[in-house]
C-alpha positions in Angstrom: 56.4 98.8 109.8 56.3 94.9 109.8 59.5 92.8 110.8 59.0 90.9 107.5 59.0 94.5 105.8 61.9 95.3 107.6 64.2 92.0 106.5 63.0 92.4 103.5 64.4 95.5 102.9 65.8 95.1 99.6 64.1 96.2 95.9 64.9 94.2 93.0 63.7 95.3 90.0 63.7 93.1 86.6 63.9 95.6 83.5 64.2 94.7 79.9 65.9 96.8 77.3 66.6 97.1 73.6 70.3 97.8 73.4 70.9 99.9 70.1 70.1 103.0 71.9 72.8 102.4 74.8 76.3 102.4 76.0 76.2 98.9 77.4 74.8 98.5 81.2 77.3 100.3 83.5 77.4 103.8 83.8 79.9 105.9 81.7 80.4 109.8 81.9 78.5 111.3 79.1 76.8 108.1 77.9 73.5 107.3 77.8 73.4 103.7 79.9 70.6 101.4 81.5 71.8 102.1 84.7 71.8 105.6 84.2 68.6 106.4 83.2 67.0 103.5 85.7 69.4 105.5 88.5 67.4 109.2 87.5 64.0 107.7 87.6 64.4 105.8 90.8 66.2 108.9 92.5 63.1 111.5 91.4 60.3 108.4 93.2 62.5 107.8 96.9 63.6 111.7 96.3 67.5 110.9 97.2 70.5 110.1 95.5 70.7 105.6 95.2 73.5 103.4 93.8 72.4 100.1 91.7 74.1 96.5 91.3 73.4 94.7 88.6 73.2 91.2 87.9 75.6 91.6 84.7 77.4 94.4 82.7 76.3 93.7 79.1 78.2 95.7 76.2 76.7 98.4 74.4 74.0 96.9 71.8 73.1 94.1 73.4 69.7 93.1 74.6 68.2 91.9 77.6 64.7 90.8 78.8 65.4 89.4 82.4 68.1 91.6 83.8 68.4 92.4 87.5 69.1 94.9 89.4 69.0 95.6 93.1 68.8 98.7 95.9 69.2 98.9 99.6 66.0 100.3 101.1 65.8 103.1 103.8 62.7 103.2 106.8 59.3 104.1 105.5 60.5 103.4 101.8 59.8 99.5 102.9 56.0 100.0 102.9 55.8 101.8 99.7 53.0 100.7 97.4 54.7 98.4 94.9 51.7 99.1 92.2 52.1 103.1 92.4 56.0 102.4 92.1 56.0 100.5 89.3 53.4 102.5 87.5 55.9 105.8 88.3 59.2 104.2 87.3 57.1 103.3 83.8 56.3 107.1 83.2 60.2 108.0 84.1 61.7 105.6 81.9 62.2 105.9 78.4 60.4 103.6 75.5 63.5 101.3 74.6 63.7 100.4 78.8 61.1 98.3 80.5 60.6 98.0 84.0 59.1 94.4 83.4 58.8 93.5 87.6 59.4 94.5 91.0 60.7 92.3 94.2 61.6 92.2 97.8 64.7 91.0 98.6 66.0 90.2 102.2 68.6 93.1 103.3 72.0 92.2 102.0 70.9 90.8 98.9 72.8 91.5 95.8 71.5 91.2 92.3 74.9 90.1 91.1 76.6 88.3 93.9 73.6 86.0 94.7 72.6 85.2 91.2 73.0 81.2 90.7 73.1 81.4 86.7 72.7 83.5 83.7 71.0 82.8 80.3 71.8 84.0 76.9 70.6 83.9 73.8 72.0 84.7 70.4 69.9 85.1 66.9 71.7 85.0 64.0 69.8 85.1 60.2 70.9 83.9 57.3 70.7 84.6 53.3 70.4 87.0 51.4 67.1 88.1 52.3 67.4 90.7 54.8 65.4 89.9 57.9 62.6 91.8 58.8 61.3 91.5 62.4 64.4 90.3 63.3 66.5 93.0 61.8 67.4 94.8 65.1 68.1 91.7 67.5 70.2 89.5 65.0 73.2 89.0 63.0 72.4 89.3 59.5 74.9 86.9 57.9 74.1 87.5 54.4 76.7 85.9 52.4 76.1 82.7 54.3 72.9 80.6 53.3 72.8 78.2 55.6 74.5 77.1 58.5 75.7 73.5 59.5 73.6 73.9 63.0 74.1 70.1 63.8 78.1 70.4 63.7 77.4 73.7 65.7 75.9 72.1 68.5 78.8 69.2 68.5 81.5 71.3 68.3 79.5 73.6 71.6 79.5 70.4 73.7 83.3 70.8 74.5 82.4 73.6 76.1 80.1 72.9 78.8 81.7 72.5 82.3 84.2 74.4 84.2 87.2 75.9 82.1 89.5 78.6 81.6 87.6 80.6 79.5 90.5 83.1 78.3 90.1 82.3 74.5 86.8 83.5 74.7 87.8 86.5 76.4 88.2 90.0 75.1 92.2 90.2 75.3 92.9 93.3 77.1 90.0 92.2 79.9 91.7 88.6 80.5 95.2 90.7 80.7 93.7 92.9 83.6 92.0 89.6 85.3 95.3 87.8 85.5 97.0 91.0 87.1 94.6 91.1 89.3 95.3 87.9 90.5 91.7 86.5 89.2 90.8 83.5 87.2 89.4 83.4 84.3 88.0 80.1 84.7 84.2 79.7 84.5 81.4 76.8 84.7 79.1 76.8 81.8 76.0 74.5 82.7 74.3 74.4 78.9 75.3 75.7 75.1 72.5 74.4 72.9 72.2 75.5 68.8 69.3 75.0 67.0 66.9 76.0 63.7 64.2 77.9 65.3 61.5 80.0 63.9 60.6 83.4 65.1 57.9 85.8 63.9 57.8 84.4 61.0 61.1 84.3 60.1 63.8 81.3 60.1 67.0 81.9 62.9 69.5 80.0 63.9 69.9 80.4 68.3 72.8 79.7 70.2 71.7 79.3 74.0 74.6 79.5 76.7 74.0 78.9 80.5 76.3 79.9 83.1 77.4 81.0 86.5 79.1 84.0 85.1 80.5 85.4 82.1 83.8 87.2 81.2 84.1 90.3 79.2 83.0 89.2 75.4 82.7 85.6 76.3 79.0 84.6 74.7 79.7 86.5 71.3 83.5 85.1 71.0 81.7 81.8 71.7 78.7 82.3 68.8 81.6 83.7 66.5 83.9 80.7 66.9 81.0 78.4 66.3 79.8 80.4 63.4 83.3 79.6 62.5 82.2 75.7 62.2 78.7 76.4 60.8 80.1 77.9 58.0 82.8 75.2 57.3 86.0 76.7 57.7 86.9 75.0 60.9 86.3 71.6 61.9 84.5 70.4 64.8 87.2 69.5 66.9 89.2 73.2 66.4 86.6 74.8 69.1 88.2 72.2 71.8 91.7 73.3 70.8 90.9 77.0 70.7 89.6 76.7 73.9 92.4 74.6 75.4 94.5 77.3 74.3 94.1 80.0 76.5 94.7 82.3 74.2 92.2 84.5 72.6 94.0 84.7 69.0 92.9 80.8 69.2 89.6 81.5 69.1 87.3 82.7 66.3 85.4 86.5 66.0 83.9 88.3 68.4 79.8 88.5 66.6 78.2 91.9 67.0 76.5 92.7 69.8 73.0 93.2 67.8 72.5 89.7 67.7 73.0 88.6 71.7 70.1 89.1 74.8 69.9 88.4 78.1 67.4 86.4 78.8 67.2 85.6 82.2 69.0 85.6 85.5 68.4 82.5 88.4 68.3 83.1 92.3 68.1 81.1 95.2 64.5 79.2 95.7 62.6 82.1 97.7 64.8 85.0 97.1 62.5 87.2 95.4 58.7 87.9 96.5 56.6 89.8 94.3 56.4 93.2 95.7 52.8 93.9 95.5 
């Protein structure tokens, strides 16, 4: 075994996932979960029992095509042929999980303590026409036929930077964050809304960039915001809602149907393709 081999003795592996058929990320008793069913392949190719850290806990229903997770290798499992791995965890796993890439990782790494940012993205439709390649990724808002994306993306910009993000927090979460002696301040780097087109098929995308996210945050966020879009709040009532600190400030949570992780950011050099 080689010393590089040996520091970098970590597996990362970047999986994709269509959320309908799950529980959310995080293991649950008698729920089907991502992590569970990546755990059971992964145990049946080293032959032993592993636990997984993921780069984020995302709620049941919601997407992801750049999630992370990460596992402590043992000895000879170092020099394993990443091709035959990947090609085994493909036939383990079921249709609605992809096992998109595999990476080394020096020992000690952490999918969720080392990533530098995280990327969302949230597809809403709107009209009466019900959408049609969208149908399982987005909110169909179908008594709304338009949006005001423009006063959207103003009324986002209050939000970029470090904050106390408890309006945008699920209630009972922020509660148990606070007793805990945490903060539920968080840096968002980028919230963009646009008109996009996809497949065919017109969408309005709200994109939010962070360090890290609190329980409910990105689809409190998109609700509020739909909130303005819709014209029944004004641009400035996002700023207030969020000065609040109070999540009966804020608007809706959206459903999770509509939100995806996207992608997950690492240190420069983290990550080599494990070949």
């Amino acid at each position: 075994m080689t010393d590089a081999a040996t520091r970098r003795s970590t597996l990362v592996i970047m999986v994709g996932y269509r959320g309908e058929g799950f529980s959310g990320m995080a293991e649950q008793p008698g729920r089907r979960t991502v992590l569970g069913e990546l755990r059971r392949a992964l145990e049946v190719v080293l032959r032993r029992e592993v636990e997984l850290d993921a780069a984020g806990r995302t709620d049941a229903g919601v997407h992801a095509l750049g999630q992370y997770v990460s596992l402590p290798l043992r000895g000879p499992e170092c020099q394993l042929s990443g091709r035959r791995m990947h090609a085994s965890l493909v036939a383990l796993t079921p249709d609605d999980l992809s096992v998109r890439a595999l990476y080394r990782a020096e020992a000690g790494f952490s999918a969720r303590f080392d990533a530098t940012s995280r990327h969302y993205r949230y597809r809403i439709a709107c009209g009466a026409a019900r959408p049609v390649m969208a149908w399982d990724h987005a909110w169909w808002l179908r008594s709304q036929p338009r949006l005001d994306v423009a006063a959207m993306d103003r009324a986002a910009r209050c939000l970029v930077g470090e904050h106390d993000f408890a309006s945008f927090c699920k209630a009972s979460s922020a509660q148990l964050i606070r007793h805990d002696g945490r903060s539920t301040c968080r840096n968002v780097q980028r919230v963009r809304v646009s008109q996009d087109n996809e497949a065919g098929e017109p969408l309005v995308t709200v994109e939010v960039d962070g360090n890290a996210f609190l329980h409910n945050m990105v689809r409190i966020v998109v609700g509020s915001l739909v909130e303005v879009g819709s014209g029944r709040r004004d641009v400035s009532w996002v700023r207030a809602a969020l000065d609040a600190c109070d999540r009966r400030a804020a608007g809706p949570t959206a459903p999770a149907r509509g939100l995806c992780l996207e992608g997950v950011d690492y240190p420069a050099g983290a990550l080599l393709p494990w070949d």
